[in-house]
C-alpha positions in Angstrom: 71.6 -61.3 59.4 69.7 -59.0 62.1 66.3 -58.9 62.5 66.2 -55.1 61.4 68.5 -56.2 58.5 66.3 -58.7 57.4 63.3 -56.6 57.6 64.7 -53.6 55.7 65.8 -56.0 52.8 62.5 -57.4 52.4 60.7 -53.7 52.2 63.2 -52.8 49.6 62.3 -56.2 47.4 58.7 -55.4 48.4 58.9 -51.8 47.2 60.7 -52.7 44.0 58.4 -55.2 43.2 55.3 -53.2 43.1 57.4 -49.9 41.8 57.7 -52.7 39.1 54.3 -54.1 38.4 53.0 -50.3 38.9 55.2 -49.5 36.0 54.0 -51.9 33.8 50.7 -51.8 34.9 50.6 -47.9 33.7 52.9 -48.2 30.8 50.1 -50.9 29.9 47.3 -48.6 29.9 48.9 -45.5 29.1 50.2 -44.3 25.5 52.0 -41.4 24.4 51.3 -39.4 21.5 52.2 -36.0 19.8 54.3 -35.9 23.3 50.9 -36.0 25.6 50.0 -39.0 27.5 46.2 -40.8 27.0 44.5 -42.7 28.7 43.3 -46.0 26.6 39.5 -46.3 26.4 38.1 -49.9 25.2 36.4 -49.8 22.0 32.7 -49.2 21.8 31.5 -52.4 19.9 27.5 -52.1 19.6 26.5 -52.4 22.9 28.0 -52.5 26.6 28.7 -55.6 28.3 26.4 -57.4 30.0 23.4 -55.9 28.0 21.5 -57.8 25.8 18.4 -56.5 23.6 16.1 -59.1 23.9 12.4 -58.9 22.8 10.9 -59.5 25.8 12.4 -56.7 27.5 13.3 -54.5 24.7 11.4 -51.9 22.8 11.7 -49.5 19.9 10.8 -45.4 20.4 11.2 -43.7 17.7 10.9 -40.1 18.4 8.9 -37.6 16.2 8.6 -39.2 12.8 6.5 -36.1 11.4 6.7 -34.7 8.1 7.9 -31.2 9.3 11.4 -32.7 10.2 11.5 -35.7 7.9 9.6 -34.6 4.2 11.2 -32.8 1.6 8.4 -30.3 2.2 9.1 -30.0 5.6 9.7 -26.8 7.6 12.7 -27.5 8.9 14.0 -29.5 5.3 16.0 -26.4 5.1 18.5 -26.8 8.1 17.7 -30.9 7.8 18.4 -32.1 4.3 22.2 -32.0 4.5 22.3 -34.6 7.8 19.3 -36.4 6.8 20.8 -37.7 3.5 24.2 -38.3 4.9 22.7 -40.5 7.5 20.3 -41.6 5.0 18.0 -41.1 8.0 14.4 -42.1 6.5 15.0 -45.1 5.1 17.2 -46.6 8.4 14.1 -45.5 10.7 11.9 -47.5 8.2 14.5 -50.2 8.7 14.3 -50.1 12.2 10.6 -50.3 12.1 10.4 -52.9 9.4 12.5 -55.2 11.9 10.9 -54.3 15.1 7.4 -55.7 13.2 9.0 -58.6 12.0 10.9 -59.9 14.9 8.0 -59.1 17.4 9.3 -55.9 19.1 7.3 -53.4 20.5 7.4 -50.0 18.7 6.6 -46.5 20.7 5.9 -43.6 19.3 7.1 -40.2 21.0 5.4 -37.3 19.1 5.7 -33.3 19.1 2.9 -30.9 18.6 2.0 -27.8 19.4 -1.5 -26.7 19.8 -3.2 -23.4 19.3 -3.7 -22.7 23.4 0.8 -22.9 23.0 0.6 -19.4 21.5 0.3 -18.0 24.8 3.1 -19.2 26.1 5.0 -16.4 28.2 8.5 -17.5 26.8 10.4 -20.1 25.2 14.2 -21.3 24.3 15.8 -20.1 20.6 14.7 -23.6 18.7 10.9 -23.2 20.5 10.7 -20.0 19.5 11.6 -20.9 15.8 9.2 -23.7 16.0 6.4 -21.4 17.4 6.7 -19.0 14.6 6.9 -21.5 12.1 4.2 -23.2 12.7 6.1 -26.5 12.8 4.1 -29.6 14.3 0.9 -27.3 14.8 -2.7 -29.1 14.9 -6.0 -27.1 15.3 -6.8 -28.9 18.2 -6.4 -31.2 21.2 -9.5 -33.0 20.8 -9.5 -32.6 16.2 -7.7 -34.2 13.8 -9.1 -31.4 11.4 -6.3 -31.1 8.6 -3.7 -32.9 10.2 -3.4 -35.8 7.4 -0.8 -34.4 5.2 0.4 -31.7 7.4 3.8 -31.2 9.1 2.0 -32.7 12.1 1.5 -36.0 10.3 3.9 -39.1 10.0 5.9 -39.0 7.4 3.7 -41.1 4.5 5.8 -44.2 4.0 6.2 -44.7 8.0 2.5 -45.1 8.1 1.9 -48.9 7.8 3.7 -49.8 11.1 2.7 -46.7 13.0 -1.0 -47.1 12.5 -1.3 -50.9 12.2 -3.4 -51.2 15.3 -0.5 -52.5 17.7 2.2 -49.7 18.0 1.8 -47.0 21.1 1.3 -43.7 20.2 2.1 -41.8 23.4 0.6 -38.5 24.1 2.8 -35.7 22.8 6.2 -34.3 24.7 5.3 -30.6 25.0 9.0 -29.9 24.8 12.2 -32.2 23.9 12.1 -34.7 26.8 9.6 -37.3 27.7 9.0 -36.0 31.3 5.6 -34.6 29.5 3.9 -37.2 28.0 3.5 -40.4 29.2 5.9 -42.4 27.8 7.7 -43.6 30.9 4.3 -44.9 32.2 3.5 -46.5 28.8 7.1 -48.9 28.7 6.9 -49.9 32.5 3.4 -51.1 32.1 4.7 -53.3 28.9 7.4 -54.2 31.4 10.3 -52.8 29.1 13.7 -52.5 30.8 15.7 -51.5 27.4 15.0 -49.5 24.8 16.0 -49.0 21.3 16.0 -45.4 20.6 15.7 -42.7 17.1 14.2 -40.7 15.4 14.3 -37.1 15.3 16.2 -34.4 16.4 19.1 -35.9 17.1 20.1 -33.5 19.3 17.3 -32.5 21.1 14.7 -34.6 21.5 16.0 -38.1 21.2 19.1 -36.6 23.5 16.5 -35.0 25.6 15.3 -38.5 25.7 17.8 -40.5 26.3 18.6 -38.4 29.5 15.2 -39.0 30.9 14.9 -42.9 30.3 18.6 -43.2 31.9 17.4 -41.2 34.8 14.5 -43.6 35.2 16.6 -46.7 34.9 16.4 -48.2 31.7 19.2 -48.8 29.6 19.2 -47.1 26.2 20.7 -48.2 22.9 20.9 -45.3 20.3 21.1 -46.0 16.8 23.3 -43.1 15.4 22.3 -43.3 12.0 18.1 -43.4 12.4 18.4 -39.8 13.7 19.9 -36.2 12.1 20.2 -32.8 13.2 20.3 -29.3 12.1 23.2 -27.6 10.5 22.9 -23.8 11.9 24.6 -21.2 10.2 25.2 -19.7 14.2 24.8 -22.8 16.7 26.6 -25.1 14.5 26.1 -28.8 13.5 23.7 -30.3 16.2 24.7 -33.9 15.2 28.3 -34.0 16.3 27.4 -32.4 19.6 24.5 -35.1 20.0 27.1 -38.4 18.7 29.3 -36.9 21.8 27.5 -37.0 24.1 25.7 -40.1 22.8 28.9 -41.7 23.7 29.1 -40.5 27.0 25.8 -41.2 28.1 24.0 -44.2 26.1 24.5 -48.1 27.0 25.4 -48.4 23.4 25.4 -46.5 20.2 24.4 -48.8 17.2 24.5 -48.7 13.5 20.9 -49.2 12.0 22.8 -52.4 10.3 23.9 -53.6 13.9 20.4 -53.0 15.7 18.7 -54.7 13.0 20.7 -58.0 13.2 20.7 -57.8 16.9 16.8 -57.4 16.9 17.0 -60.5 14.1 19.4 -62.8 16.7 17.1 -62.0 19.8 13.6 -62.3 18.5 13.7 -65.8 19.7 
C-alpha cells in the first residue's frame, strides 16, 4: 500500500472513530422530548460539590424576622399569609435558629427599618414606596427604642429567645433590600465566616438581594427555600417563584429547612 494510501485510510478510521464517540457522547447528554432537544442538567441534591457547611466556617443570617412581615397583625399579612403558610415559614426559621444554637453556629441578624429622617427621601421603587406609606418597619428614632417592643419594627415574639440571648449579631439595618448598607459583610469576615446559611424574609427581595451581594463578595451561600415567603401581587405576580428561579441559578445550594438542619446536626462536630 502507498504512503498516501495508507495515510488516507487511517484519517478515515480516525474521523469515524471520533464521528462515533461524538455521537454517543451527545446522544448521552442530550434527550429529546415533545420533539425539542434538552440539555441534561445534574440534579440539585442540597448543596454543590465540594461545599461543606461546617461550623467553623459557616453561619446563619436570617434576614428581617420583624413582625410587619411575619405576625398575623403585620402590614404586609395581607399579600404574605398565603406563602407564609404554605412554606410554613415561621416555624422552619425557628427551626433553623433552634439548630444553629444547639449545634454552635453563629446566627446574624439582617434587619429593615425605616426612620422618620427616610420621609424625605426624593424617590423610591414601587415596594419602597408601599413600605413608606405604610409605615412598615418604622421606629421613632435612630438613637430610641421608644415603642418599638410590639411594633412591626420588632422580632416577631417567639423568635426572641435566640435573637436576644446575648450572643447573636444584630447588624445595623439594610436601608434597602441588599446588605451593601449595613455592615453585615464586615460583621461575618471578622468572625471569619466563608459560608453562609441564608432566610428569612422577603424571599424575593431582600434575602435575593442578599444573596447577590454575599456571592459578589465571595462567600458561598446556601438558601433554605422553605425559611423564606413572598408576596402574592394581584399585578406583579407571585414573588416566590421568581425568587426559587433564580435561587437556582445563583445560590451554592438551595436546601429544605429539614436538610439544613441535619447538615448543621452532622457538622457541628
Amino acid at each position: 500500500m502507498e504512503l498516501n494510501d495508507l495515510l488516507n485510510t487511517s484519517r478515515r478510521q480516525f474521523l469515524t472513530t471520533a464521528s462515533a464517540s461524538a455521537a454517543a457522547l451527545l446522544s448521552s447528554s442530550l434527550t429529546a422530548q415533545d420533539g425539542e432537544i434538552q440539555t441534561e442538567k445534574p440534579q440539585h441534591k442540597g448543596t454543590a460539590p465540594g461545599l461543606t457547611l461546617h461550623k467553623s466556617d459557616t453561619a446563619v443570617v436570617i434576614i428581617d424576622p420583624q413582625n410587619d412581615v411575619l405576625s398575623e397583625k403585620g402590614l404586609a399579612w395581607p399579600l404574605l399569609h398565603e406563602s407564609l403558610k404554605e412554606n410554613n415559614t415561621v416555624e422552619n426559621i425557628e427551626r433553623i435558629f433552634k439548630a444553629a444554637k444547639a449545634h454552635g453556629y453563629e446566627v446574624f441578624i439582617s434587619p429593615h427599618y425605616f426612620f422618620p429622617e427616610d420621609k424625605g427621601w426624593k424617590f423610591n421603587g414601587p415596594l419602597e414606596t408601599d413600605e413608606a406609606t405604610e409605615n412598615m418597619f418604622a421606629r421613632k428614632g435612630r438613637l430610641s427604642i421608644d415603642g418599638l417592643r410590639g411594633s412591626g419594627a420588632d422580632w416577631l415574639e417567639r423568635y426572641k429567645p435566640y435573637i436576644e440571648d446575648g450572643k447573636t449579631v444584630v447588624v445595623s439595618p439594610h436601608r434597602v433590600w441588599g446588605p451593601e448598607t449595613n455592615d453585615l459583610v464586615l460583621q461575618l469576615r471578622k468572625y471569619r465566616i466563608s459560608k453562609i446559611i441564608l432566610g428569612g424574609m422577603l424571599a424575593n427581595m431582600c434575602v435575593e438581594s442578599h444573596l447577590r451581594e454575599l456571592l459578589e463578595q465571595g462567600f458561598e451561600v446556601a438558601v433554605v427555600k422553605d425559611a423564606t415567603a413572598a408576596p402574592k401581587h394581584p399585578e406583579w405576580g407571585y414573588g416566590y417563584t421568581a425568587a426559587l428561579i433564580n435561587y437556582a441559578y445563583l445560590a451554592h445550594a438551595v436546601l429544605t429547612t429539614t436538610e439544613a438542619v441535619e447538615i448543621m446536626a452532622h457538622n457541628a462536630s
